[in-house]
C-alpha positions, 0 to 999 in steps of 0.5 A: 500500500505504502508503495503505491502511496508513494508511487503516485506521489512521485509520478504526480511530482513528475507532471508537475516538474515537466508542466513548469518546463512547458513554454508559456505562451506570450500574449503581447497586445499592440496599441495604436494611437491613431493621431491622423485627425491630428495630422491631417489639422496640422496639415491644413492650418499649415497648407493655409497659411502658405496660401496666405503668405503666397497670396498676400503682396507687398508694397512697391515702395513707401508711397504705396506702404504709408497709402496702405497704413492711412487706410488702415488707420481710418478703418480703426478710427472709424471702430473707435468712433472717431474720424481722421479729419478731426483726430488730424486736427488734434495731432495738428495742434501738437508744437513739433520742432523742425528737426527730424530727429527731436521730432521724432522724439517729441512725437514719441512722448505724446505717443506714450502719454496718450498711450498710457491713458489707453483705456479711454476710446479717445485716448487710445485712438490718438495713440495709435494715429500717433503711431501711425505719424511715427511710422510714417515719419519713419519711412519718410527719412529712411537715411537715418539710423532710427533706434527707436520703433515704438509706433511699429510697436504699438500697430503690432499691439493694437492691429491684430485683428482681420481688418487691420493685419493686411495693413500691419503686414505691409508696414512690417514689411517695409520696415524691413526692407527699409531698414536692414541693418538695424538692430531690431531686423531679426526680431521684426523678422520673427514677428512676421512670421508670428503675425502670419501665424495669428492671421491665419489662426484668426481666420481658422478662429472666424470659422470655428465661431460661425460654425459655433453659431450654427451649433447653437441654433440646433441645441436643445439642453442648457449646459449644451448651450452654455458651453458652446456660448463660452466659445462665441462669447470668448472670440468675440471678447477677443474682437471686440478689444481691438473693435468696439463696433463688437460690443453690441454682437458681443452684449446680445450674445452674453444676454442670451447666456444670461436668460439660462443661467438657472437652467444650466446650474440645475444640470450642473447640480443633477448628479445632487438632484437625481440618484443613480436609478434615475440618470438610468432612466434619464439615458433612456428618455431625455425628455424625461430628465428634462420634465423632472428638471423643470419641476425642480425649483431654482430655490432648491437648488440654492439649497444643496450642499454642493451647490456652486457657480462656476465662472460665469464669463458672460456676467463678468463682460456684461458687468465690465461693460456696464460698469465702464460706461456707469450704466447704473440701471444696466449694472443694478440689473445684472448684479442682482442677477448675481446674487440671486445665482448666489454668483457675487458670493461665489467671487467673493469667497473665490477672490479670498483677502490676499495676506501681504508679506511685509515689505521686501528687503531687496538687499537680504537675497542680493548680490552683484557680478561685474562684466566687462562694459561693450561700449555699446548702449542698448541690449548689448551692453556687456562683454561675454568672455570671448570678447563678444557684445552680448544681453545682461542675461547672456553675461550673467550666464557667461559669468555663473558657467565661467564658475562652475555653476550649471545655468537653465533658462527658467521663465514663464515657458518654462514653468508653465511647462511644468505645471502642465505636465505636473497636472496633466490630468487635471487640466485636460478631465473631461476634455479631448485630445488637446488640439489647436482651437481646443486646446485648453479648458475654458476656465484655465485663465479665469482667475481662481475658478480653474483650481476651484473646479478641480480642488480635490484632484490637484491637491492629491496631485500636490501631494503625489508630487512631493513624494515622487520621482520627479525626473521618472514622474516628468518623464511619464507625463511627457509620454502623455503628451505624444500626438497631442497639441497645446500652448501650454507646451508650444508657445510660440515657436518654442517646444517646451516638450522636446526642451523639458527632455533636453539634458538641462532640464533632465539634470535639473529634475534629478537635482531639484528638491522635489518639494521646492517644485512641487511648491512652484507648480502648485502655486501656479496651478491655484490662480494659472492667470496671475501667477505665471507671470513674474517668475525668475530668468534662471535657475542655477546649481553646483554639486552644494546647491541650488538657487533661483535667480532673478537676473537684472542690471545695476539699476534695474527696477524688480516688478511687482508681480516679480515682487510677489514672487521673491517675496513668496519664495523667501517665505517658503524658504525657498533658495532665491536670489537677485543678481545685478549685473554691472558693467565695468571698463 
């Protein structure tokens, strides 16, 4: 008995030796991203924008340039309630001096005076007729070597819209034809090329806007209309700062939102509203849902303990335009509307009182580095050490590299860089592969409203941050990112994705403490809109330490919102510093 006991163990023993030797089979499951609808919009937006730039045409000569660029200045006095004649007038009565070059100058202080009181129409006209008297004054002496293209600078800020860009091109043109050898030739060259860019992007933004349009018509539920109304509200914002005669399209549309705010909030609430058992039955019968929905009072919808308003873009450009216009019984009206919605406590809650650092001691966190002076005045005003004329920041550069420090560029592309790829997720829930023209949530820049709507993840996130590896954490992320589009990582001509994988960045992940920045991206994430600007020029760093710097001439004044910054990080303890930077013969 105990041999066959023994027997049957051995032979089982033996299965079970030759079933472990037996090859497993693999399974290996291939995925494909299918990006060709990507690809084919890249293709598109770029086969256009050829188009454009083959089909535009330059003027002959100046005549022709300055003919072009009075009628585009009409064009803009006529949006801005005004004439030439009578702006003509006005800039008639200005005591010039004869010679061109203090006329010149003189010229560009009451542009900047005028400018600067912008926000009045009348005011703002002026200006940019004064510009346009600068270029024209310009292009009329162009044997002199100008320095100074501040009223080119001004149509650039001020004529980027459909009806002005044929004449801003034409102007930039022959600026640059004019003007070869001047030191701003290879910047007005890449702002071209970017004005192109933004033409092409505002026609690609005119169609998506007419087919918004024709969206909305079709839409029957609320919350399908208020976010479709987000897009046509936003472009036409966009069009109404550089053409007022948008502000009555731009009203009408904002009232139409207006009349479904109470509807719309009830189906931003219904998952408090509805159990689960009835958004079953709701799938199978809309119409049902939106029955239930109707009987529901707004009231008792106040009442949940969720109950929010999100950002309501439509209330703020109503309130603003009232407002400007000190349209009190306008103003009375939509602000009762806001507190009926419960939205002026949902702002005020929001826009919570800032606490103020006290007053910022510079000298604490500053040091200064002599350079060696150029003798040029103007950007390149230092000596790198081959002998070279170059900017403040390429000498601090030159000089921290010559001491052993490694340097990284490190302003707002950078960091907003970071704080995309840090909350990935969070930005883009909900959303579809980011594209160009969908490419961002509506509420990314509406103040605190992006963080209020995804506290609880971007907090978790925060604290994931701080315990990770984040060179294997930004690493990952970035893989996300393949076959996707978004300003937030191409800004401009510059490719933060491909920059964020370069050794620079790559030793600064491994080098950084993690905690530092997870700190940075998160501040940023809490208010996108305020707080990507004032960010430090560099960061630097050795085998002992790591430091952030802001990088400014012996002079130089610190910005406020540089201020906040600097002030922010001393209180986090966060290793910063301001380098001056002066020149010695």
């Amino acid at each position: 008995m105990w041999y066959f006991i023994i027997g049957v163990i051995i032979v089982w023993l033996i299965y079970l030796y030759k079933k472990q030797q037996e090859p497993k089979l693999a399974l290996s499951v291939s995925v494909h991203v299918d990006n060709s609808e990507l690809e084919k919009k890249k293709k598109l937006k770029a086969s256009a924008l050829k188009d454009l730039k083959k089909s535009f045409q330059s003027s002959d000569n100046n005549a022709e340039v300055l003919s072009k660029a009075k009628d585009t200045i009409v064009r803009f006095l006529i949006n801005h309630h005004q004439t030439f004649e009578e702006v003509n007038t006005q800039f008639s009565e200005i005591s010039l001096p004869d010679d061109v070059k203090k006329q010149e100058t003189a010229m560009r202080k009451e542009l900047s005076a005028h400018y600067k009181n912008r926000d009045d129409i009348r005011s703002k006209a002026f200006s940019i007729f004064l510009a346009y008297k600068h270029v024209e004054l310009l292009l009329n002496n162009p044997n002199e070597e100008w320095k100074n293209f501040a009223g080119l600078q001004k149509l650039q800020s001020n004529w980027k819209s459909e009806e002005y860009f044929d004449g801003l091109l034409t102007v930039m043109h022959a600026f640059k034809e004019t003007f070869p050898n001047s030191t701003k030739s290879e910047r007005l060259s890449k702002d071209i090329e970017s004005t192109y860019s933004l033409w092409n992007s505002s026609n690609s933004s005119q169609k998506m806007y007419e087919a918004k349009i024709r969206l909305f018509q079709s839409l029957t539920n609320a919350s399908d209309q208020h976010f479709c109304l987000l897009e046509i509200i936003e472009y036409l914002e966009r069009r109404y700062k550089f053409n007022p005669q948008y502000k009555e399209e731009l009203l009408d549309w904002c009232l139409k939102d207006v009349e479904i705010y109470e509807d719309f909030l009830k189906e931003l609430h219904e998952h408090e509203l509805f159990t689960i058992d009835d958004q079953v039955k709701f799938s199978k019968n809309l119409d049902l849902k939106q029955k239930k929905l109707s009987s529901i009072s707004f009231d008792h919808v106040k009442r949940l303990k969720g109950y929010m308003v999100p950002r309501l873009n439509s209330y703020d450009v109503l309130e603003a335009i009232y407002d400007k216009e000190q349209n009190l019984e306008k103003l009375k009206w939509i602000r009762g509307i806001g507190e009926h919605i419960g939205y002026a406590d949902n702002r005020a809650m929001a826009e919570q009182e800032i606490v103020l650092a006290p007053e910022l001691d510079i000298s604490q966190i500053t040091r200064t580095i002599e350079v060696k002076k150029s003798g040029q005045k103007g950007k390149l005003a230092f000596l790198s050490s081959s002998q070279e004329p170059c900017s403040t920041e390429d000498a601090f550069q030159d000089h921290e590299k010559k001491n052993g420090w490694n340097v990284m560029r490190a302003e707002v592309s950078f960091w907003q860089s970071m704080f995309c790829l840090s909350f990935w997720d969070e930005i883009f829930d909900g959303m579809k592969q980011p594209v160009p023209g969908q490419d961002i949530p509506h509420d990314l820049f509406r103040g605190s409203d992006f963080y209020l709507n995804r506290q609880a993840g971007i907090n978790l996130k925060y604290e994931t941050l701080q315990q990770s590896n984040l060179c294997d954490f930004i690493n990952q992320q970035l893989d996300k990112t393949n076959g996707s589009w978004t300003r937030l990582l191409f800004n401009g001509d510059q490719d933060m994705a491909l920059y964020s994988k370069s050794d620079i960045v790559q030793d600064f992940l491994s080098r950084v403490d993690t905690k530092v920045f997870a700190k940075i991206v998160y501040k940023i994430a809490q208010n996108p809109n305020e707080n990507r600007a004032g960010l430090p020029d560099f960061v630097i760093w050795n085998e002992k330490e790591l430091r952030i710097s802001e990088v400014k001439r012996a002079r130089e004044k610190v910005r406020d919102s540089q201020e906040g910054w600097l002030a922010w990080m001393i209180l986090e303890s966060i290793p910063i510093e301001i380098v001056r930077v002066r020149g010695i013969s």
